[in-house]
C-alpha positions in Angstrom: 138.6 81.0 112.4 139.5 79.8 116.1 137.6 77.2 117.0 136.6 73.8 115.1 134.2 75.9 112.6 134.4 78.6 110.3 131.3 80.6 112.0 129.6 82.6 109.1 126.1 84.9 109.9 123.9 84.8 106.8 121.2 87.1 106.0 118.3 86.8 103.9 118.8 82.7 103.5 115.1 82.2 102.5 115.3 84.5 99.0 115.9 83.7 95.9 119.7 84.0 96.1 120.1 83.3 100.1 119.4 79.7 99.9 121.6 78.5 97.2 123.9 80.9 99.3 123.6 78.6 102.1 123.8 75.4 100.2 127.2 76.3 98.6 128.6 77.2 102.2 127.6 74.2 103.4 129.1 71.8 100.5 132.6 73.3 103.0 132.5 70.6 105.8 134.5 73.2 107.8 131.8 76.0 107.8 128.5 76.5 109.9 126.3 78.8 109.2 124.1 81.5 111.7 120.7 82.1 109.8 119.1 84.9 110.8 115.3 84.0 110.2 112.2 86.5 110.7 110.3 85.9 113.8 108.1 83.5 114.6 111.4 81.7 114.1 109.3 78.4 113.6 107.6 79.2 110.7 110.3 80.9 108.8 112.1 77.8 109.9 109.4 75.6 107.9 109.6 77.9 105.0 113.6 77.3 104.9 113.1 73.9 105.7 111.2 73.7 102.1 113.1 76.1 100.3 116.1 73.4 101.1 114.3 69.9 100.4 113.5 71.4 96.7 117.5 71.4 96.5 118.1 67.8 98.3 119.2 69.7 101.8 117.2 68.4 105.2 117.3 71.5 107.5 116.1 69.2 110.2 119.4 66.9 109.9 121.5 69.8 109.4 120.6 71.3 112.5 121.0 68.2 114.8 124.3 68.4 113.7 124.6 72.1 114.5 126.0 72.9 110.9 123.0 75.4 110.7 121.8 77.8 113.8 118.7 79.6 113.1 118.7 83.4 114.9 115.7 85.2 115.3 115.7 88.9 114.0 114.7 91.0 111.6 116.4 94.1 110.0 117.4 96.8 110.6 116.6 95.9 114.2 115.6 93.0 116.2 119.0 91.1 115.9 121.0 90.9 119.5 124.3 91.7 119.5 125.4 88.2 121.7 124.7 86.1 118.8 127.6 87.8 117.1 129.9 86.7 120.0 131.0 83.7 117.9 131.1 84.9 114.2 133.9 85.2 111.9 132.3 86.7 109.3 129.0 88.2 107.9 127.2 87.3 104.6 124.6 90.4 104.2 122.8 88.8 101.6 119.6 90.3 102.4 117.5 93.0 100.4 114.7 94.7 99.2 114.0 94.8 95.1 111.4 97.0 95.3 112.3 99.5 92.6 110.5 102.7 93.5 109.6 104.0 96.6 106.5 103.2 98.6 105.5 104.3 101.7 106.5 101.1 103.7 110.2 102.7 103.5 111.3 100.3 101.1 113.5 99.5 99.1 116.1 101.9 101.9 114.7 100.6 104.7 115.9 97.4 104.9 119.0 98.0 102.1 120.5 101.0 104.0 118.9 100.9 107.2 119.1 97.1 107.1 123.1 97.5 106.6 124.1 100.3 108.5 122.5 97.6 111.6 124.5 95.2 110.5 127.6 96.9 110.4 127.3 98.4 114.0 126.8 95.4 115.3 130.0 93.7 113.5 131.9 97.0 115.1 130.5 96.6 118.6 130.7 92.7 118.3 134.6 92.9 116.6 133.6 91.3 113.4 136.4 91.9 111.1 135.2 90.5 108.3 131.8 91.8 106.3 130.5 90.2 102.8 127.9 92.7 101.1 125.7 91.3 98.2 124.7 94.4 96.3 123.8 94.8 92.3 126.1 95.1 89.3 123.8 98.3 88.6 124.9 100.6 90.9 126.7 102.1 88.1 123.0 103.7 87.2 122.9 104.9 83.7 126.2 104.4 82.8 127.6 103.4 79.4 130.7 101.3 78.9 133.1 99.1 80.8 132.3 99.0 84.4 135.5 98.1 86.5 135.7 96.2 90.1 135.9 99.3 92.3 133.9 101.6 94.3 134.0 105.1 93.4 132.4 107.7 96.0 131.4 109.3 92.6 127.5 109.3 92.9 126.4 107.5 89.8 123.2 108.3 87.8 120.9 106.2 89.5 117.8 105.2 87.8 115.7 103.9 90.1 115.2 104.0 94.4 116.2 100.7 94.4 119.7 101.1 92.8 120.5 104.4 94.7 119.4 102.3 98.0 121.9 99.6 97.0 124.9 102.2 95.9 124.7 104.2 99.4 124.3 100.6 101.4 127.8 100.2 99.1 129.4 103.3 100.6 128.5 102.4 104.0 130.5 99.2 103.8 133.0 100.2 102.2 133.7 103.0 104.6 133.6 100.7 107.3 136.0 98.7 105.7 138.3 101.4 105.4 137.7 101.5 109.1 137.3 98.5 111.1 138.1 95.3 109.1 137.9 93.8 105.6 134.8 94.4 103.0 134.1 92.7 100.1 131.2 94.0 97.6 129.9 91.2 95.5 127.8 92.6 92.4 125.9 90.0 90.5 124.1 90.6 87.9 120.5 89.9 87.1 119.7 86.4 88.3 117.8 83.5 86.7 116.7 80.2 86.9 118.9 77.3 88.0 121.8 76.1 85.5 120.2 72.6 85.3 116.6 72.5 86.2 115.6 76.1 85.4 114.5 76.4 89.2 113.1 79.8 90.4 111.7 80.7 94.1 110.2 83.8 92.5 109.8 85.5 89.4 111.6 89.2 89.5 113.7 91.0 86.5 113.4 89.5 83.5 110.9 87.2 84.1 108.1 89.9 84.2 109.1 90.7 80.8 108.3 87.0 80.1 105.3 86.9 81.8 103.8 90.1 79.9 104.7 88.1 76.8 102.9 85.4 77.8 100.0 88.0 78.5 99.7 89.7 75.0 100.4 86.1 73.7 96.9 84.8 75.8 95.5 88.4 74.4 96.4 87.0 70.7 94.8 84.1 70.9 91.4 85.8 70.8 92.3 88.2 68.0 91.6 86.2 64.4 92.2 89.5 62.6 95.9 90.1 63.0 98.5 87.4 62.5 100.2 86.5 66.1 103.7 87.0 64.4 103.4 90.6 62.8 102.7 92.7 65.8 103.2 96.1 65.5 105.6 96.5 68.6 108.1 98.8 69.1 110.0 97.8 71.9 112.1 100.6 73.6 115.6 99.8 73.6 118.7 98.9 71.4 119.1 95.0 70.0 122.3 95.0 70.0 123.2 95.5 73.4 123.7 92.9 75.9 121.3 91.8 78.9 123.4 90.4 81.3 122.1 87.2 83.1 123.5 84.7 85.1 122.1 81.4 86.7 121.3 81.9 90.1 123.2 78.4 91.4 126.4 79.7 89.3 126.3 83.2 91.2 126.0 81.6 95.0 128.4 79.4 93.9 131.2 82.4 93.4 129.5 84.4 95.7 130.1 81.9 98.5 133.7 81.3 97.0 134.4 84.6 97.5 133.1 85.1 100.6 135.2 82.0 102.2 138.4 83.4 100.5 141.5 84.8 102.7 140.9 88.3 101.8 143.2 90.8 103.2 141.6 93.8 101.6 138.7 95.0 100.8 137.6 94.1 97.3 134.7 94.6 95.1 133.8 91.5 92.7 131.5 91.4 89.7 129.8 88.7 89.4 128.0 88.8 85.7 128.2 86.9 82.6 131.4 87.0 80.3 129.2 86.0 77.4 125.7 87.3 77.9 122.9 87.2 75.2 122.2 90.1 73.4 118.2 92.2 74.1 118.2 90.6 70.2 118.7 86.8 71.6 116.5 87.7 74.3 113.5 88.9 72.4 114.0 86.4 69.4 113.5 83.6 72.6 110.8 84.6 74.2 108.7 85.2 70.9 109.8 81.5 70.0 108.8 80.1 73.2 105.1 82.1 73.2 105.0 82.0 69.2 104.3 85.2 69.0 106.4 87.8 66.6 106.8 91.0 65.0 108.5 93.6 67.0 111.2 95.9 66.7 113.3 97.8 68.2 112.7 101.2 68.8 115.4 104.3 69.7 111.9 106.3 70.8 111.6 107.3 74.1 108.7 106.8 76.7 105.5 107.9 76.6 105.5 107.3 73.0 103.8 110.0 71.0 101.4 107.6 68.9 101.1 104.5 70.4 98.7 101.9 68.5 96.3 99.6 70.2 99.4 96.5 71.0 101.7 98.9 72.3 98.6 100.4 74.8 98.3 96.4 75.9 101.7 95.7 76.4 103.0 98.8 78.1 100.2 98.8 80.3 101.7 96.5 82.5 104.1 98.5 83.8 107.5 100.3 83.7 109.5 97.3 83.4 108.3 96.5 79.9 109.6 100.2 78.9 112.7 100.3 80.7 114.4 96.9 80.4 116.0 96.7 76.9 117.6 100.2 77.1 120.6 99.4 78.6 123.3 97.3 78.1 126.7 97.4 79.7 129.8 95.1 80.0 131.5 94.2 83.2 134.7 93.6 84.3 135.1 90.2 86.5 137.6 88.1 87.6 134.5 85.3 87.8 134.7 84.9 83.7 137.8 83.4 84.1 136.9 80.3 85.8 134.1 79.5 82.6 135.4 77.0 79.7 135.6 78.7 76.3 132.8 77.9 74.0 130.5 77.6 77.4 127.8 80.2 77.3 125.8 80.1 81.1 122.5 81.2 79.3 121.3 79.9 75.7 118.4 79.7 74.3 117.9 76.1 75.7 118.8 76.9 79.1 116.5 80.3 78.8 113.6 78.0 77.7 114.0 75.7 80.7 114.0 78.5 83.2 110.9 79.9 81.3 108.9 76.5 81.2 110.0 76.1 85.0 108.0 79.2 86.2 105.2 78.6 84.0 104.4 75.1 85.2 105.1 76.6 88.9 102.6 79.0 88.2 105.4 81.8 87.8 106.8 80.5 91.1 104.1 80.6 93.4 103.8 76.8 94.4 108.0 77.5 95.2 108.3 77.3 98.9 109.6 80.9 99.1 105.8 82.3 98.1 104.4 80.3 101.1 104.0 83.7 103.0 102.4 84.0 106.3 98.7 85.0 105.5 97.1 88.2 107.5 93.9 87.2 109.1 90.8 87.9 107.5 89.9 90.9 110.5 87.9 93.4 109.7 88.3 93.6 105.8 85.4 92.8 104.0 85.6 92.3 100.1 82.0 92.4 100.3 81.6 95.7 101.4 84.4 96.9 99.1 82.4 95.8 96.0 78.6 96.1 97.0 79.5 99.8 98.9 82.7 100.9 98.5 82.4 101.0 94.6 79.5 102.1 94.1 79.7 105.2 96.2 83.2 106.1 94.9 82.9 105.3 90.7 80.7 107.9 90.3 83.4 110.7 91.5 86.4 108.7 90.0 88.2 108.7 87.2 86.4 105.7 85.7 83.0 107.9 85.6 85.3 110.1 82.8 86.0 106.5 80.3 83.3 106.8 78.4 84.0 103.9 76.2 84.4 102.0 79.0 81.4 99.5 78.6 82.0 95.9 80.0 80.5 93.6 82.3 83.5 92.5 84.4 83.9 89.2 87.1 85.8 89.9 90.3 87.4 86.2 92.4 88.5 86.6 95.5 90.4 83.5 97.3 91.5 83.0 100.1 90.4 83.2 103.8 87.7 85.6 103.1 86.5 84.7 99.2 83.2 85.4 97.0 82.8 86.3 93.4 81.1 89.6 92.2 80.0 90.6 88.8 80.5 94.6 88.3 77.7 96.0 85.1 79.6 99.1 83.7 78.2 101.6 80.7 80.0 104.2 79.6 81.9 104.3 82.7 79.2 104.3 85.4 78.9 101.7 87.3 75.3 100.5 86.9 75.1 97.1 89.7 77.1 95.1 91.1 75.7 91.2 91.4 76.4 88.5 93.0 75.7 84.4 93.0 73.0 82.9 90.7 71.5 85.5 87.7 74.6 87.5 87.2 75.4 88.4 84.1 77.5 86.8 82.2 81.1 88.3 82.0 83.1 89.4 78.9 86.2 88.6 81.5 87.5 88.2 84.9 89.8 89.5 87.2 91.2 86.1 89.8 92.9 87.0 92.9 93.6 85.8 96.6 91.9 88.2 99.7 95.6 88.8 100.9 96.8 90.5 97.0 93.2 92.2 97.2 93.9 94.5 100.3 97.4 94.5 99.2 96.0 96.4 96.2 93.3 98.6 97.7 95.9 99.8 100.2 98.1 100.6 98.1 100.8 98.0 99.1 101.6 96.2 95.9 100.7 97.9 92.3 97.7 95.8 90.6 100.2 95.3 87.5 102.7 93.5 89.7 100.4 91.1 91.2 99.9 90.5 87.6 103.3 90.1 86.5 104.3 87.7 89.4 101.2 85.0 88.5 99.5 86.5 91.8 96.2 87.2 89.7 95.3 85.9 86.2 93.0 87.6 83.7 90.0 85.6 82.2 88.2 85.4 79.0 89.2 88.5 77.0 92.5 88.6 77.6 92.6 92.0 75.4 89.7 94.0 77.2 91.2 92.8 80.6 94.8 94.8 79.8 92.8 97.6 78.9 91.3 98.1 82.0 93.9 97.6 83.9 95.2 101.3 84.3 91.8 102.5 84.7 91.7 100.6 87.3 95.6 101.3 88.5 94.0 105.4 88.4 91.0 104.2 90.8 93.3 102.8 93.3 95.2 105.7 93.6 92.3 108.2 93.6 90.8 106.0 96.6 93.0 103.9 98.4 92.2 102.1 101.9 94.3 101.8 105.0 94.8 98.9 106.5 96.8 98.9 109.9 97.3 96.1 112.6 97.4 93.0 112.8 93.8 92.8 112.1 93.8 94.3 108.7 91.2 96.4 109.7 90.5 99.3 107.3 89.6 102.9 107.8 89.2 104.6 104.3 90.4 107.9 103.3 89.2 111.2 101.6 85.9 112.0 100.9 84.4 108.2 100.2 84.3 107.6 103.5 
């Protein structure tokens, strides 16, 4: 620090993490902070500028007084090296959860790619100090006590998103042992706000919630089977712990952290002392959705003889069948600071943070989800249902569900919207209607145009627009969940390109 300000560079300040980040640098009256903001500057500026008023923070009045200055870039390129001419130190808080690989690049595009930019322009620029927000579960599929160190040990990685995170690790810290001072901050997996149960989006365990909430909704239309006696098994061990921690309570130690005198590098967990156990977790969230009856399972995925709840459940995705088998303990010098007999997550705390995304729609009326919308170009929903369909069911692998009998209702919102009604027998697809005289639908599939191409292309997996309240099932619940990886196998049989700014589409293999 040589001049009147402590001059941090913060990525990713509009996620779920990066603007609590920012607010808990500012509460220092000594600190201003260079946001790095995705172009057009002006509307991620807006989108900031929201994310902030939902805490109490005027972007607008912070910037008059030059306590915030917004930088146009994007990683892993984009960001010019002159506006790194003043900084004392970076806050790389900005990442990609995707878990597996897709073929955008992501999740190592922007977590390793995105980092190695960062750190050659702190070298060329003579940035000494760099702050890295990475995961407490680099450690992969370890068991035990995980210590406060890096270890150039490749882990057992589990996923592409931890193995992106652990090598954007080793890239700091070998800069560190190189050019300045690094500091690793792990937290763990982040919830809703301490106090208001506020949540700018709905990752980790809140898509285990929300397919809870699902089978729950599928319950209600089933009279035969009482709610709480489902036969579950769900994969994993009770007794271990799932560690959590308020989002507002990790920014505020990663922040503290970050403004500390280091004068080596460190790594710093920042997880839970106390977590609740997979046990606490499960016996919540069937007491919030009043729902009951399953049990914890030591069998392994895909499970030889699944019955008809277990098909609805796991359907969703992976992240019903891989979230309760681990449980690890971490060591961290954050516990320390937390009054005994405090636990940061209970189940009162945990219900708040549920309620809060449900009556946000799972987050999507958060200012974080207002994304910027692709024009409508040359993507027409209409000819994806009225000719795309029915050329291409007939050589898919819906034509080989025979039970598959339903008359199903597509929405589409959005800049481009209409409503078709798709007749199915035996799995043939016998006409697709629209507007007054359609059938009437056992259930319905609701989504906006932009999650629709997202879908056919491939982009986003039709359970996770699910999972993050970007599309809601209709009428039977039950039916709807069994269709879904029918439907999942369709998309991946015949996908659609789109490309440019127009979101044109040209299709691929032989439907087109």
């Amino acid at each position: 620090m040589t001049g009147a300000y402590l001059e941090v560079l913060l990525t990713g300040v509009t996620g779920f993490l990066g603007h609590y980040l920012l607010a808990e640098l500012l509460a220092h009256p000594r600190v201003r902070c260079h946001v790095v903001l995705r172009p057009p500057v002006l509307r991620s500026c807006d989108r900031l500028e929201r994310l902030l008023a939902e805490i109490g923070l005027d972007l607008r009045a912070l910037m008059s007084q030059q306590r915030v200055v917004p930088i146009e870039g994007a990683l892993p390129d984009g960001i010019a090296s002159e506006n790194f001419s003043k900084v004392d130190l970076i806050l790389h808080a900005a990442g990609n959860t995707t878990f597996q690989g897709n073929g955008s690049g992501e999740p190592a595009h922007t977590n390793i790619d995105g980092t190695r930019a960062m750190l050659s322009l702190a070298k060329a620029t003579g940035v000494r100090r760099f702050v890295y927000v990475s995961t407490a579960y680099v450690c992969g599929d370890g068991i035990g006590h995980q210590p406060e160190a890096f270890s150039s040990t490749v882990p057992r990685l589990r996923n592409d998103y931890e193995r992106s995170k652990w090598e954007a690790e080793k890239l700091v810290w070998e800069w560190g042992c190189k050019h300045g001072i690094a500091t690793i901050c792990r937290p763990s997996i982040l919830f809703g706000h301490s106090a208001t149960g506020r949540a700018s989006a709905t990752k980790g365990l809140y898509l285990v919630a929300r397919a809870t909430e699902i089978l729950a909704r599928a319950m209600d239309t089933k009279n035969s089977l009482n709610r709480h006696q489902i036969p579950l098994r769900i994969l994993g061990r009770g007794d271990a712990t799932c560690n959590i921690v308020p989002v507002d309570w990790a920014a505020q130690h990663i922040a503290q952290i970050a403004l500390d005198n280091a004068s080596e590098s460190t790594v710093h967990h920042v997880t839970n002392p106390d977590p609740p156990t997979h046990q606490d977790v499960k016996t919540w969230l069937e007491a919030y959705f009043d729902i009951g009856g399953g049990q914890f399972s030591d069998a392994t995925w895909p499970l030889e003889d699944p019955n008809h709840y277990e098909d609805l459940f796991y359907s969703l995705g992976n992240i019903c069948r891989d979230y309760f088998r681990h449980g690890l303990t971490f060591e961290s010098r954050c516990a320390a600071e937390i009054p005994t007999g405090r636990r940061l997550i209970d189940r009162e705390s945990f219900a708040r943070c549920i309620k809060y995304a449900q009556d946000t729609n799972w987050c999507r009326t958060s200012a974080e989800t207002f994304e910027l919308r692709r024009p409508a170009g040359n993507f027409d929903p209409k000819w994806y249902f009225e000719n795309f369909l029915p050329r291409t069911v007939p050589r898919s692998i819906i034509s080989q569900v025979d039970e598959l009998t339903a008359i199903v209702k597509y929405t589409i919102t959005g800049p481009v919207s209409g409503c078709w009604v798709c007749r199915f027998e035996k799995g043939q697809l016998l006409d697709v209607h629209t507007g007054v005289g359609s059938p009437r639908p056992q259930f319905e599939y609701r989504l906006s145009y932009d999650d629709l191409v997202d879908v056919v292309s491939r982009k986003r997996p039709l359970q996770e627009v699910f999972f993050l309240g970007r599309a809601e099932m209709l009428g039977d619940i039950e039916r709807a969940l069994k269709m879904v990886p029918i439907i999942t196998e369709f998309l991946n049989q015949f996908p659609v390109t789109c490309s440019g700014n127009d979101a044109a589409v040209s299709c691929t293999g032989e439907a087109c």
